[in-house]
N, C-alpha and C positions, 0 to 999 in steps of 0.2 A: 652573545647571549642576550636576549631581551630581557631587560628589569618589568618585574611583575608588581605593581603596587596594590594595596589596598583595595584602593578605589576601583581600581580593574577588574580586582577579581569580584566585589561590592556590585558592578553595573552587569559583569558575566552572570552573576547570580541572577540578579530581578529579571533578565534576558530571559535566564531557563524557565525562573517562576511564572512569567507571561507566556513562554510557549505549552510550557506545560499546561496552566490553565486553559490555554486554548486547545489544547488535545483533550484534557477530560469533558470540555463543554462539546466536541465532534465527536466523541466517542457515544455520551449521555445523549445525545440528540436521537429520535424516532425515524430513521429514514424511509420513504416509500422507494421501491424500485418504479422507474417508468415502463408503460405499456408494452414500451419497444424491447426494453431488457426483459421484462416477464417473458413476452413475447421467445424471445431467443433463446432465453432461460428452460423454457418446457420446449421448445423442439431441440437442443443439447440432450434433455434428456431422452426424448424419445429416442437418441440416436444409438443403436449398440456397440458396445463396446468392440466388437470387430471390425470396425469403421474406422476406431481413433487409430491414428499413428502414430508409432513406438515415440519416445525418448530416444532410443536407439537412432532409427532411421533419419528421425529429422537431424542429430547428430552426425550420423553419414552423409546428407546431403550437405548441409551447409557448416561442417567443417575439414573439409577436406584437404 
């Protein structure tokens, strides 16, 4: 079993606190979508919905 010290769990800590920090600063951020994603974005939706295929079927095909 590995000995767990103080200072291990002390430097595990500031790890989380710095990743954290950096996920609330990516979250708070204003992101624009690019032209190309808008772009693709509104022809998805124009597409109807008898067009997409199942859950199911892509399941049938590739796991068989």
């Amino acid at each position: 079993m590995t000995s767990v010290s103080l200072k291990t769990i002390h430097e595990d800590l500031r790890n989380l606190q710095k990743d954290m920090q950096f996920i609330k600063h990516a979250i708070a951020e204003d992101f624009e979508l690019s032209k190309e994603a808008k772009k693709q974005l509104e022809e998805a939706r124009k597409t109807p919905r008898a067009e997409y295929i199942s859950q199911k079927d892509i399941e049938k095909e590739f796991l068989r």
